[in-house]
C-alpha positions in Angstrom: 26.6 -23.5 38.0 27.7 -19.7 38.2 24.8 -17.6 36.4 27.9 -15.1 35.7 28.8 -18.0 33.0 25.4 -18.9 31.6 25.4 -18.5 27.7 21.6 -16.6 28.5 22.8 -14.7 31.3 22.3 -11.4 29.1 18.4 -12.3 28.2 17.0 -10.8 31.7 18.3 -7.0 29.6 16.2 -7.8 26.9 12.9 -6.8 26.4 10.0 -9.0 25.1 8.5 -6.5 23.1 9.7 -5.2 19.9 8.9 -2.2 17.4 8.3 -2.7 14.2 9.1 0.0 11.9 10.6 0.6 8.5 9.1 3.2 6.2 5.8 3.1 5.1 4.3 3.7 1.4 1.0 4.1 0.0 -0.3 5.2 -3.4 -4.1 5.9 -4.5 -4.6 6.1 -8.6 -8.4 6.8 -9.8 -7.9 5.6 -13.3 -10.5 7.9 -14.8 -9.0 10.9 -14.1 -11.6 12.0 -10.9 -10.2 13.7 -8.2 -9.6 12.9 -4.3 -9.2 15.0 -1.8 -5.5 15.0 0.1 -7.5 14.0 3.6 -7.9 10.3 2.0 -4.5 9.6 1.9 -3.5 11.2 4.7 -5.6 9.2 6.5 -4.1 6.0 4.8 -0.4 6.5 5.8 -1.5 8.0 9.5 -2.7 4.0 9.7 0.6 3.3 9.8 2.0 5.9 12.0 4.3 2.9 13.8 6.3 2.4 10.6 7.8 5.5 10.8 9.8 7.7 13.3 9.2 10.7 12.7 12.3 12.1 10.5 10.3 12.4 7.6 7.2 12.5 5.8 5.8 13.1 2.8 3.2 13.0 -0.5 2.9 13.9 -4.3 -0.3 15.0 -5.7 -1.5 15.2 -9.6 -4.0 17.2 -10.9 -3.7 19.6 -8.6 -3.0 22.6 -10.3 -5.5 23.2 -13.3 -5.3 26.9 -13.6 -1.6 26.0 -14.2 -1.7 22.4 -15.9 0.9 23.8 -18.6 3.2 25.0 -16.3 6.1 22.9 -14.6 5.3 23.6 -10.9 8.8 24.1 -9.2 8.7 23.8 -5.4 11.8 25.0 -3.9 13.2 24.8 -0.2 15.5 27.7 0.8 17.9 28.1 3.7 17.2 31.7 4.0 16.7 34.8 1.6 19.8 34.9 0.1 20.0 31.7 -1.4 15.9 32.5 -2.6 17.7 35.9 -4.3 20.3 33.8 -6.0 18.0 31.1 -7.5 15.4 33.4 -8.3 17.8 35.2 -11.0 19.2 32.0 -12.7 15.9 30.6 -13.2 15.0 34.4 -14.8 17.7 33.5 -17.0 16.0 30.6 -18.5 12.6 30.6 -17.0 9.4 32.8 -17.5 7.9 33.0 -14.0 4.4 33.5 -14.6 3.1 33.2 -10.8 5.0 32.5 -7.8 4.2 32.3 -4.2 4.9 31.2 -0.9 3.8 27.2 -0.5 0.8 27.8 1.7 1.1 26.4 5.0 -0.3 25.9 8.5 1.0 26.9 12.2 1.7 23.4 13.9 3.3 22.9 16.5 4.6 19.1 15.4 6.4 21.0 12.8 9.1 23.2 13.7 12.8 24.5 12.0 11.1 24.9 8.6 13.0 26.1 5.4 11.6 28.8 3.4 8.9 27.2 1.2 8.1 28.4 -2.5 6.8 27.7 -5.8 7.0 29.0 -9.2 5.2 28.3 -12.1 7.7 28.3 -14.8 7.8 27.4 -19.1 11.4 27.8 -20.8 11.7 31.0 -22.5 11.8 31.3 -26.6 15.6 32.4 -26.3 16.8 29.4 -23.9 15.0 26.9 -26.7 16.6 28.7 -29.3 20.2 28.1 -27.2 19.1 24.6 -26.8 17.8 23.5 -30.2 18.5 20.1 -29.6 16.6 19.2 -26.4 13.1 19.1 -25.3 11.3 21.5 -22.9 11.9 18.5 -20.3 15.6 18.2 -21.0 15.9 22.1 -20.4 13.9 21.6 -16.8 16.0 18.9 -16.0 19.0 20.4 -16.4 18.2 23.3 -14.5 17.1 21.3 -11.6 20.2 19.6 -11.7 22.4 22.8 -11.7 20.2 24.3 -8.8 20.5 21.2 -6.7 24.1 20.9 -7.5 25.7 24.1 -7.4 23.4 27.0 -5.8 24.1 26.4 -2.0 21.3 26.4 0.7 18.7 25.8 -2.5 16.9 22.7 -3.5 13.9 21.6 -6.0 11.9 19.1 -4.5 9.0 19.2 -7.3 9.5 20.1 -10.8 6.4 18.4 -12.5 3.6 19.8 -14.6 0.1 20.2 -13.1 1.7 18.4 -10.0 3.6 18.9 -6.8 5.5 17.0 -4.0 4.9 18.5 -0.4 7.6 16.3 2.1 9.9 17.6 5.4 10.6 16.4 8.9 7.7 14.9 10.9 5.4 12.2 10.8 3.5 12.3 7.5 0.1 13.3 9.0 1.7 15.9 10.0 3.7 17.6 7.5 0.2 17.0 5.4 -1.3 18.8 7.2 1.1 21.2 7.3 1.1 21.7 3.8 -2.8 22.0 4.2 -3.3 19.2 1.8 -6.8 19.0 2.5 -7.0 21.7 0.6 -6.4 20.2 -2.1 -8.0 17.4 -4.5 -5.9 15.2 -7.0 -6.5 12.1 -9.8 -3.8 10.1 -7.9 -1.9 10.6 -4.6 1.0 9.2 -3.2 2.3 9.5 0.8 5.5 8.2 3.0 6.3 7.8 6.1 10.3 7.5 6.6 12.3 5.5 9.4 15.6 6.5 7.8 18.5 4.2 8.3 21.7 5.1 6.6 21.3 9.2 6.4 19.8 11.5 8.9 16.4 13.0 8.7 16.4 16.0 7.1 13.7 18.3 5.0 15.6 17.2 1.3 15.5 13.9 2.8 12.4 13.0 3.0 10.6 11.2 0.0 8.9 11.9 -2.1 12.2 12.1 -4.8 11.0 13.3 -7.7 11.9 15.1 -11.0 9.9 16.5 -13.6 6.6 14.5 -13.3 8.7 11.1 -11.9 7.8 10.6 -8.1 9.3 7.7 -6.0 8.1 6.6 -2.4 10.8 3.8 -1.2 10.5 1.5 1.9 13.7 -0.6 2.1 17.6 -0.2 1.1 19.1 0.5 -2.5 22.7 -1.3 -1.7 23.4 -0.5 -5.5 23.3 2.9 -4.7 26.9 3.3 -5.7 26.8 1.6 -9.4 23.6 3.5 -10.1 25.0 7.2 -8.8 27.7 7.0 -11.2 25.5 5.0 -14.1 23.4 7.8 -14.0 26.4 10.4 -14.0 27.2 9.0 -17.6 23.4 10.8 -18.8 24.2 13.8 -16.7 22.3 13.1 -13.3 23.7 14.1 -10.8 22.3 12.9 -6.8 22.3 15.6 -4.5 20.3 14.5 -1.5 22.3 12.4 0.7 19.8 9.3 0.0 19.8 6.4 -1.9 16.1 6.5 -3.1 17.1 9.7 -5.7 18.6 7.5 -8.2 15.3 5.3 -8.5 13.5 8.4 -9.6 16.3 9.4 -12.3 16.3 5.7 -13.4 12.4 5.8 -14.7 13.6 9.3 -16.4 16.2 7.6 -18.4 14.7 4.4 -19.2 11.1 5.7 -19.9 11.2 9.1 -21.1 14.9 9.3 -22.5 15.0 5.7 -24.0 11.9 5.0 -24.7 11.5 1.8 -22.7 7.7 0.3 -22.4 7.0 0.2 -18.5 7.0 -3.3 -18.2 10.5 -3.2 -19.5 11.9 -0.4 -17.5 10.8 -2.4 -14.3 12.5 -5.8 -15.3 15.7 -3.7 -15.9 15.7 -2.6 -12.7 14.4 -5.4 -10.8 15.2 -8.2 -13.8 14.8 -12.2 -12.9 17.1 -13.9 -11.3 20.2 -15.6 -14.1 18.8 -19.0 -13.3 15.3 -17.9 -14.3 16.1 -16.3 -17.2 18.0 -19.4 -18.4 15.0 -21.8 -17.7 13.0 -19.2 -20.0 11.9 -20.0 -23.5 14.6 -18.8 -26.3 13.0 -15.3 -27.5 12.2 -14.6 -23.6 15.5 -15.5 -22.9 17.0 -13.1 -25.1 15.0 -10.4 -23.9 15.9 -10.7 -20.3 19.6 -11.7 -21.2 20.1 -8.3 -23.3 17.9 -6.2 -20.5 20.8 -7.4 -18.2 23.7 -6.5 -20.4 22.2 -3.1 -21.4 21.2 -2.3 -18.8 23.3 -4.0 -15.6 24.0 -0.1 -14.3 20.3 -0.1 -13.7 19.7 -2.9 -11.9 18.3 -2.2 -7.8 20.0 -4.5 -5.1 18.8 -4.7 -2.0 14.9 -4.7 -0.2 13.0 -2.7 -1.1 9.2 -1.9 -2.3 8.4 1.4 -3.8 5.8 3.3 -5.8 6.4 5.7 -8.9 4.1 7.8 -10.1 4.2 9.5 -13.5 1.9 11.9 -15.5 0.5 8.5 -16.9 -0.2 6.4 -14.1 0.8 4.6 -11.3 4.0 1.8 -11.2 4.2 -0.7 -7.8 7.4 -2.9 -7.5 8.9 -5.3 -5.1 12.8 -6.4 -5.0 12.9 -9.3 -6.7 12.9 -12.0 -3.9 10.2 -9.5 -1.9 11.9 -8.5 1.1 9.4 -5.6 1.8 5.9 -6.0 2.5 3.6 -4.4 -0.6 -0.1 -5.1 -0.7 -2.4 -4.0 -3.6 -6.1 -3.6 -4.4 -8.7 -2.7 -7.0 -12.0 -1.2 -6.5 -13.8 0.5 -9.8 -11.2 2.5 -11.4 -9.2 3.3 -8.3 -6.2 1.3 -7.6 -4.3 1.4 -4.1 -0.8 0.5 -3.4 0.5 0.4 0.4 2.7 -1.3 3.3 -0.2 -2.7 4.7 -3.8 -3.9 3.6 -5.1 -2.0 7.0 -3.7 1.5 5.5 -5.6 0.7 2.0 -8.9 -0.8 3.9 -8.9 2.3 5.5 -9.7 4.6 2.6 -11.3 1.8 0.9 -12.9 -1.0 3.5 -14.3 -3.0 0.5 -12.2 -3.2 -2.4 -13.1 -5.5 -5.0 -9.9 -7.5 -5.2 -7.2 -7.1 -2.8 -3.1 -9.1 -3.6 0.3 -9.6 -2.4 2.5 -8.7 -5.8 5.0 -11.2 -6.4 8.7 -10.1 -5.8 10.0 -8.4 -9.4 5.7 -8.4 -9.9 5.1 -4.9 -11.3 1.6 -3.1 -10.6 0.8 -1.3 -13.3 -2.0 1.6 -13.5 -2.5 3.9 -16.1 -4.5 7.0 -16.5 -7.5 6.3 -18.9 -8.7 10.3 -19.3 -5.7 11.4 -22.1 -6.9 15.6 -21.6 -6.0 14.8 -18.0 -2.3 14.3 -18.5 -1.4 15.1 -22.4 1.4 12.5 -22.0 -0.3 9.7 -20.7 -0.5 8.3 -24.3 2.7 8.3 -25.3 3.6 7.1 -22.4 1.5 3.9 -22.7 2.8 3.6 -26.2 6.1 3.5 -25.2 
């Protein structure tokens, strides 16, 4: 026989080995409000350096600014000085600035084409509330974030949070944290990414964190509802800007949590809800619940793989798709829980944890913040 017709005549191009990457996640909560150093996790996601590819990295920290806890921390990249100028007066508009700085950084040499890097430490002025009777300090930030994001060109707030912040840009995570000279810094929970994007370039907006006011979202996988839940979310006025599908899980916990007032539990089966055929083998009241979640809330509802971690000013939320088509391991040791890719990256920081899972697919983790003067909202948040 000819080898030129052999149906395997291609295999002698292939190669044996492969390389596995996809995004890489991990997540460090100490439930009694002490606080960690930013080395720890940035040793945690460099465990997984292979996952990623370098187009993006990134962490959010909380508790990290106690001589500002009242103040939403707005981090803000810039594409050069004019841009800076222009935001700089519309948040005067609204905003007292009571500090502002450059973000501090390091020279590295991993790191190169940086924006301009700033933060601002920001509560709504007396006359903007007045304007704006009818919404809430957070409504007010919100909106302005949106508006920045939106409609002032070569300007975009990555953090917005109180007595947090989100540090993220182009480079393998270890990197960019210690870019941001994280080790600097010491926080009650920590979160980290490494990105292998797929469907958008790399770019510093990019990367994840995605977060908005104290929200935070670190995504491995592929949110194929994007479409349905971009314009779901248009309907509540938010409006996705960064040229990735992970932004809308971020602005989904906003609505459902702190605009609807939706228990946690809750707000993850609406976005990752059982399947119809387990819902209809549930017991009547059960039933209901999931049957009206589904209705309510169908614009909500992620498709695709994915596992992520969201982070809040109460606690700590892990979630698989529901049929688990990304990896998420988790683990308890005392009153720190760990979330992340891979046990390896969690028995790094923590080689002896106490009790170490796989969460079920749809299986939310669920940590919460015990200290209440930590994070004033922690309460009502557990309330919900």
């Amino acid at each position: 026989m000819n080898d030129a017709w052999r149906p395997d005549r291609h295999r002698k191009w292939i190669r044996n080995e492969k390389d596995a990457s996809g995004c890489a996640i991990s997540g460090l909560l100490n439930e009694d409000g002490s606080r960690t150093g930013g080395e720890t996790i940035i040793r945690s996601i460099e465990n997984m350096h292979d996952r990623g590819n370098g187009l993006g990295g990134g962490f959010a920290a909380y508790g990290i600014y106690p001589d500002h806890a009242d103040h939403y921390a707005f981090h803000l990249m810039y594409d050069d000085e004019q841009s800076r100028l222009q935001t700089e007066q519309f948040l005067a508009g609204s905003f007292r600035i009571d500090h502002q700085e450059p973000i501090p950084t390091a020279h590295l040499e991993a790191v190169r084409s940086r924006p301009i890097l700033h933060r601002y430490f920001v509560l709504p002025t007396d006359d903007v509330r007045r304007r704006h009777y009818d919404l809430t300090d957070d409504d007010i930030v919100s909106m302005h974030v949106m508006h920045v994001n939106a409609r002032i060109g070569g300007a975009f707030v990555f953090s917005s949070g109180r007595n947090m912040g989100c540090f993220k840009g182009v480079g393998y995570p270890e990197d960019i944290g210690r870019f941001f000279r994280l080790d600097e810094y010491a926080g009650w929970m920590w979160t980290a990414h490494g990105r292998f994007p797929t469907n958008t370039t790399g770019w510093w907006g990019g990367a994840h964190p995605f977060a908005l006011l104290d929200w935070a979202v670190v995504h491995n996988g592929e949110v194929s509802s994007y479409g349905i839940n971009r314009r779901y979310l248009a309907n509540f006025n938010y409006h996705c800007t960064m040229q990735t599908d992970t932004e809308v899980i971020a602005y989904l916990f906003d609505l459902l949590v702190r605009k609807h007032g939706l228990p946690l539990e809750m707000a993850c089966k609406a976005v990752a809800p059982p399947l119809w055929d387990e819902i209809e083998r549930m017991p009547h009241d059960e039933r209901e619940l999931h049957r009206a979640l589904r209705i309510i809330y169908g614009g909500a509802l992620l498709n695709g793989p994915f596992s992520i971690v969201v982070t809040h000013a109460g606690g700590m939320i892990g979630l698989n798709d529901r049929i688990k088509l990304r990896p998420m391991v988790a683990a308890r040791k005392g009153p720190s829980l760990y979330i992340a890719s891979e046990e390896a990256a969690i028995r790094t920081i923590c080689p002896e944890p106490e009790r170490i899972w796989h969460p079920g697919g749809g299986e939310p983790v669920i940590g919460r913040l015990k200290d209440a003067q930590a994070a004033p909202q922690a309460q009502e948040v557990a309330r919900g």
